[in-house]
N, C-alpha and C positions, 0 to 999 in steps of 0.2 A: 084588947085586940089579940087574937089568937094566929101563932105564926106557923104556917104552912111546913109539911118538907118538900125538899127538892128531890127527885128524883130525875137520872136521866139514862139511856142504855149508852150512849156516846160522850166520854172522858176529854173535853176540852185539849190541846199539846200545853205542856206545862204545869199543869195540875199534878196534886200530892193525892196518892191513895193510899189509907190503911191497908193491911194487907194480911190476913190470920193466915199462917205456915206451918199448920196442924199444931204443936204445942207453946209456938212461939209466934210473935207479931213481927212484922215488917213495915217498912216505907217504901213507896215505888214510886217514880216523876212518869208520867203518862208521854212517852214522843211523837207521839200520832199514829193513825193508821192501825190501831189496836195493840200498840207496841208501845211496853215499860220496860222502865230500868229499875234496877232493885238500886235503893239507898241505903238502906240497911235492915238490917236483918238479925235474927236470934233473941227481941228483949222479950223478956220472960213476961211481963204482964204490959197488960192492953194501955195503964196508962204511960207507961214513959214510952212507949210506941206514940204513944195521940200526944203527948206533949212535943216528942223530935217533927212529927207531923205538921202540928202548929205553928212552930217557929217557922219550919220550913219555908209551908206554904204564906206566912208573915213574910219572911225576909223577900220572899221572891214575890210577892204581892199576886198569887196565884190561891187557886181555891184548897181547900182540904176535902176528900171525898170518902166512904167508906162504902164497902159493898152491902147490898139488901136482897140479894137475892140473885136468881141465875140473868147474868146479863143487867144486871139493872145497880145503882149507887144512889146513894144519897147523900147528899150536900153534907157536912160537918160544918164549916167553918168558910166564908164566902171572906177572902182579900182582895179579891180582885175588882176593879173598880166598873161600875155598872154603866155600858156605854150610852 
């Protein structure tokens, strides 16, 4: 079975997004309305970016997303429970 991506142009509230910050990567928590907050910021490569991502969106049982383009994300990591 071959598994799909998700894409969506609208960031659930609550949800973790990677974030590229021209030479550095960031975390941002999505609070609706097309408005994030930076979690953190400056780690020089992409993976301990996507690993603080992870957890993140783990502890808080919320999704991981990454951008794919202008206006649009795709799924990384789904924790949130499918209603």
């Amino acid at each position: 079975m071959m598994r799909r991506d998700i894409f969506t142009a609208d960031l659930p509230r609550g949800d973790y997004l990677l974030s590229p910050t021209g030479l550095t990567w960031g975390v941002r928590r999505v609070n609706g309305n097309g408005s994030v907050m930076d979690i953190s910021a400056g780690a020089l490569s992409r993976k301990i970016a996507l690993a603080a991502l992870l957890s993140l969106a783990e502890s808080d049982k919320a999704d991981a997303w990454e951008p794919a383009g202008p206006g649009s994300f795709r799924l990384i990591k789904r924790y949130r429970s499918s209603p």
